[in-house]
N, C-alpha and C positions, 0 to 999 in steps of 0.2 A: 438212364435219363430221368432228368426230376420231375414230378407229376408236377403240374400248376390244381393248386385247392381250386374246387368248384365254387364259382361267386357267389357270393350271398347277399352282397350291394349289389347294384346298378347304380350307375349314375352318368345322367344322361345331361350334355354342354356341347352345343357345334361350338363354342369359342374354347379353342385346344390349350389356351393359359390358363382359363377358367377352369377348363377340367381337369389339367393338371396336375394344378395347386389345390382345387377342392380334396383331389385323388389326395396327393400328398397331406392334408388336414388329417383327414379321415385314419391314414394309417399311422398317423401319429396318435392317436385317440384309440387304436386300437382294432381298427379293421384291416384287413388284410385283405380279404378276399374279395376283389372287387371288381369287378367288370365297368368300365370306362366309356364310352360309346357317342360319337358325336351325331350321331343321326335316332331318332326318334324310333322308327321302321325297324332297325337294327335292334335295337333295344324291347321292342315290343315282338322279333323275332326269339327272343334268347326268353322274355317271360312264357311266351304261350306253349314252349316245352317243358316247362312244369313251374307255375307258377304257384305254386309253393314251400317253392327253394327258396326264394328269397324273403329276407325278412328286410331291406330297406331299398326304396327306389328312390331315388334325388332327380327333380327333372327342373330344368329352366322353362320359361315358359313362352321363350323366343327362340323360336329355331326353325329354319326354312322346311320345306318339304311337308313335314306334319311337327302343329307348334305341340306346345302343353298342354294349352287347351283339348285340340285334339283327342291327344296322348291319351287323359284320363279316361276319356268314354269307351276309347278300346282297351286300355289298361283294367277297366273294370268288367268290361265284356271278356277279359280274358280268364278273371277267375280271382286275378289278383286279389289277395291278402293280409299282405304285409304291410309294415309301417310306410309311409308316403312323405316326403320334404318338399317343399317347394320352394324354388327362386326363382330371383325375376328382377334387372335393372329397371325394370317400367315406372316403379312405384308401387306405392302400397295400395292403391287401387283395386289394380288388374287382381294382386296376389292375393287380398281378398274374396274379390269375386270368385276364382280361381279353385280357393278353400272349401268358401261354399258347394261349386261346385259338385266338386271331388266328392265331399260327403253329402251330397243326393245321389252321387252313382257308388254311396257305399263303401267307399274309401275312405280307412284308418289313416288323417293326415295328422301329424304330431306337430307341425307348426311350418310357416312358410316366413322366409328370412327376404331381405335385401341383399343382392350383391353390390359392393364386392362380400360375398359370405365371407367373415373373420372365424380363426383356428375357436377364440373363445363364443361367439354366438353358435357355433355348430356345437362345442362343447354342450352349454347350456341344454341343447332341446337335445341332445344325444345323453346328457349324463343319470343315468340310473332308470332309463328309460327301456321298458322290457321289445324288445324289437323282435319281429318274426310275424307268420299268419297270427291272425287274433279270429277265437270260436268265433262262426255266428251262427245262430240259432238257425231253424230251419224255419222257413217262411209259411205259415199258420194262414190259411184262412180267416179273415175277420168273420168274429162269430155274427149270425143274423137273427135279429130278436124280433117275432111277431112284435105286433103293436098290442095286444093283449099279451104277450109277456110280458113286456114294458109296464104294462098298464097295473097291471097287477102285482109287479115288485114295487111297485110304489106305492101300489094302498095298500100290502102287507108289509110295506116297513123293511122290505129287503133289502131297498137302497138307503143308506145311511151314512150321516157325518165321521168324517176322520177331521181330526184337528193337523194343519202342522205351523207351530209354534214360529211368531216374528219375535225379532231381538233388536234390543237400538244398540246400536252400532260402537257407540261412544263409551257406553258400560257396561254393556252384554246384558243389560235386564228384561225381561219378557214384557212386553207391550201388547201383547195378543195373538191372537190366532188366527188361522182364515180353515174354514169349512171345508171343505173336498167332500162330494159324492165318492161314495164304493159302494159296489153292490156286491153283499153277503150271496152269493148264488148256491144255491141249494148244492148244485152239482158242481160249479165251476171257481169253486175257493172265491176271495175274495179279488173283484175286477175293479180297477182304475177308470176312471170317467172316458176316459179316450178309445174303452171297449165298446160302449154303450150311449155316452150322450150325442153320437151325432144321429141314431137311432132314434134316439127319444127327441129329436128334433124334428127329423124328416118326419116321424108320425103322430106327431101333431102335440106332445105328451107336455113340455118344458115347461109349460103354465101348473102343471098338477106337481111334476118335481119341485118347483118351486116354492109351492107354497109344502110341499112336504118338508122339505129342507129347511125355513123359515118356521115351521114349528117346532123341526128340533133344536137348531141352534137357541129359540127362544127358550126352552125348556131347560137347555144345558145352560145356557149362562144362570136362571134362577137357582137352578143345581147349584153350580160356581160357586155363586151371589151367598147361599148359607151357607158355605162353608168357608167364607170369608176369603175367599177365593176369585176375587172379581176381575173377571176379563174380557175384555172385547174381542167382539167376533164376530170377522168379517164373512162374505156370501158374495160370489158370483151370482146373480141374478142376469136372467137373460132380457135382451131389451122389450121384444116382446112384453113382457111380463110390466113392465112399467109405461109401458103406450096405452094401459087402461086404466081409469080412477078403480077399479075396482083391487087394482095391488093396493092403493091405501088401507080400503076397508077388512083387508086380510092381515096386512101387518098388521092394525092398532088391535083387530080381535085376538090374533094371536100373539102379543105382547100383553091384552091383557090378560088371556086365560093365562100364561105363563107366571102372570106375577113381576114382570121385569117393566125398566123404563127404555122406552125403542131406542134412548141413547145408547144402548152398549154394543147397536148394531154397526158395524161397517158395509155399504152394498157395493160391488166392485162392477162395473160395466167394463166389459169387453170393447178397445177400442175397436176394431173392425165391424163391430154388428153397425147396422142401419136403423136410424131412429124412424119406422116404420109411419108414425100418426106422429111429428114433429110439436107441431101442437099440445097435444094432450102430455106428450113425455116430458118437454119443458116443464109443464105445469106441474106433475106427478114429483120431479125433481128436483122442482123448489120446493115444494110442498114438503119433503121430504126432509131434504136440509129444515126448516123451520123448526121441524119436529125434533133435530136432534141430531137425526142418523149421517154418517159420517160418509159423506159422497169420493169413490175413487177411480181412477180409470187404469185398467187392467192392460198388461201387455201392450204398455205405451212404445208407438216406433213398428208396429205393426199393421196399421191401417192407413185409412185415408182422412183427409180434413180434420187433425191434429190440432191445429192451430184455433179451428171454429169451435171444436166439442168445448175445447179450455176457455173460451171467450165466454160462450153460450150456457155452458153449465156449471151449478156453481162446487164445484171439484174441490176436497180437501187436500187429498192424497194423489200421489201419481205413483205408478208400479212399472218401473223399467221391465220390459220384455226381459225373459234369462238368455235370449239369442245374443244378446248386446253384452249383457255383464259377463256369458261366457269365452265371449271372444275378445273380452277389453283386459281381462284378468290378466293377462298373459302377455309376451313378446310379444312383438312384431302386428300389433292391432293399431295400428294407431287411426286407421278412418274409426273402428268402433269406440274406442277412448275420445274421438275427439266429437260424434255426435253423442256420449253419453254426457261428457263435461259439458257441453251447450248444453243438453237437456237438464242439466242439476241446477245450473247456474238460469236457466229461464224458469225452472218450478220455485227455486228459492222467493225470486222476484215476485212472484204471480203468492208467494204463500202456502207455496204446497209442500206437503211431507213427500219424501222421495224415498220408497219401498224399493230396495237392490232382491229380483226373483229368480233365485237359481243360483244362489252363492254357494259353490261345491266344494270350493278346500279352500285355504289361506290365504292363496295369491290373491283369489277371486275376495275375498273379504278384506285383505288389506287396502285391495284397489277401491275395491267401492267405497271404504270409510276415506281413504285418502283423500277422494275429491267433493267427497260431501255430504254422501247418501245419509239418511239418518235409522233407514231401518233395517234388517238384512231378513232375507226367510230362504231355506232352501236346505238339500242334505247335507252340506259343511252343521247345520246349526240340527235338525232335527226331518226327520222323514215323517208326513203324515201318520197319523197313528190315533185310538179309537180314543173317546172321550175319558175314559178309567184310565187310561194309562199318563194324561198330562201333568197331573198334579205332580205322580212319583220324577216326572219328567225333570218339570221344573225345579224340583229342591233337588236332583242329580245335578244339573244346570246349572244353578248356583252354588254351586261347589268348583264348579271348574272352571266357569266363563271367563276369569280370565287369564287361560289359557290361552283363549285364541285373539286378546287384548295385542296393541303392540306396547312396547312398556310405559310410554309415554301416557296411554289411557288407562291403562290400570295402576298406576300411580307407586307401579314396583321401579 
């Protein structure tokens, strides 16, 4: 008698054409091993006995009894690990939301299609695509930092700028940089701001980081500045920190102890903070503008009253969230393409530069220069990195930039 190979697909469709013909797709492409299953229940019977056999599950996201929806929450309570597809005749809506979901409950989803799914769209997000469980680290305790640790890595200088390098778009040339906190920890290598700044938030600290940060960058750029090396560099600045006239009087001291004109500052506001003293922040941020410094709004598409910040303040730059440009890069986005393209096309109008944050490989960089963006920053182009290291950066940079040109802009 012939063994039947243990599946290593699932794929789950109550519509028996649908699941078929996907079936049939599939072992045309090279799977074989597949388990088929019109019921959700079934399917979630056959992962939770070792839900590490499989390295692909295909689920629609309409199905009686328990939909997709469902599906994922016990899907991921089961342990699963493996790559994840989604479909769905609903629209691209649902199959968004869908995505998202999936990965909050930690599921590796590689892309979610429309049906009717075509032999070549399955192609695409199946071709050279490594399938099976993927590591995942083991879940760490967030570390807990007195407020006197805090306190104290910031007036010893322990918390310090990383640069990571923006590029325009159109000819790969370096246009600046933006600041990132890392803290040098004595014991704990060097930690990313999402270890530590919600810490130095809750205890009370952002105002003192602040003006730390804002003396180095000022110090780095006069650095920059003699060695003919001049660049701008941008700062997250918390809003806080600009609800007092007293941010003025620490930038102009500390621009001029540095030597530098406060134009080479960029200050980037977080859209979701709350402009706490509305009053005095207007005032602070025109005042600021007047001065020179280049007003931006950060992880645009993540907050609220979007529309009033852009009226209200007088904003140079806008920086599309990376949530948007990661999911627009790609297949099957089309709500995230289509509220990015309103968002290029209304900052054009309004006069704003439009920063692409989180541009990770080519697809994501062809798209955002396609519809307009003008600047790109994120690991496709460079990973933060300490201020000795940009210079050698940039002239590696220029040597290759247009590599990731398409040919039309690099003039090959």
């Amino acid at each position: 008698m012939k063994n039947t190979p243990a599946p290593e697909v699932v794929l789950i469709d109550d519509d028996l054409f649908s699941l078929r013909l996907l079936s049939r797709q599939l072992e045309q492409l090279g799977h074989d091993k597949i388990a088929a299953l019109e019921r959700a229940n079934d399917a979630l019977a056959l992962i939770q006995k070792e839900p590490r056999a499989f390295r692909l599950v295909i689920v629609d996201l309409q199905m009686p009894e328990m939909d997709g929806i469902e599906f994922l929450r016990h899907l991921s309570a089961a342990g699963y690990a493996g790559a994840l597809l989604l479909v769905s005749g609903e629209g691209p809506g649902i199959l968004q939301t869908a995505e998202q979901l999936a990965k909050l409950h930690g599921l590796q989803v590689i892309a979610s299609l429309p049906k009717p799914v075509t032999k070549a769209s399955l192609e695409r997000v199946l071709r050279d695509r490594r399938l099976g469980p993927a590591w995942r680290p083991p879940k760490m305790p967030a570390p807990r930092f007195t407020s006197a640790d805090l306190k104290a890595a910031i007036e010893e200088s322990e918390i310090v700028a990383y640069y990571q390098p923006k590029v325009d778009l159109a000819n790969g040339t370096l246009v600046g940089v933006e600041a990132l906190a890392r803290w040098k920890h004595p014991h704990g290598g060097v930690l990313p701001a999402s270890q530590f700044i919600n810490a130095i938030e809750a205890h009370g600290h952002a105002r003192l980081l602040n003006k730390s940060m804002l003396t180095q960058v000022l110090l780095q750029a006069k650095c920059w500045q003699d060695l003919d090396f001049d660049l701008p560099i941008a700062l997250n600045v918390q809003m806080e920190s600009v609800s007092t006239f007293g941010f003025l009087d620490e930038l102009e001291r500390a621009a001029a102890s540095a030597g530098v004109d406060i134009s080479c500052l960029t200050i980037e506001l977080t859209e979701s903070q709350i402009m706490g003293n509305p009053i005095v922040s207007l005032e602070v941020l025109a005042r600021l503008k007047l001065m020179g410094v280049t007003l931006s709004i950060d992880d645009f598409g993540t907050g609220h009253s979007t529309l009033t910040k852009l009226r209200d303040i007088p904003f140079s730059e806008l920086k599309l969230d990376r949530s948007f440009v990661r999911s627009a890069g790609h297949e099957g986005k089309a709500v995230s393409q289509s509220i990015i393209e309103a968002t290029v096309s209304l900052a054009h109008r309004l006069g704003l530069r439009i920063v692409a944050e989180g541009v990770e490989d080519q697809a994501e960089w062809d798209y955002v220069a396609a519809i307009g963006c003008d600047v790109a920053q994120g690991y496709f182009v460079a990973k933060p990195m300490p201020a000795e290291q940009v210079q050698s950066w940039a002239e590696l940079w220029s040597t290759k930039k247009h590599a990731h040109l398409r040919p039309d802009e690099s003039g090959s």
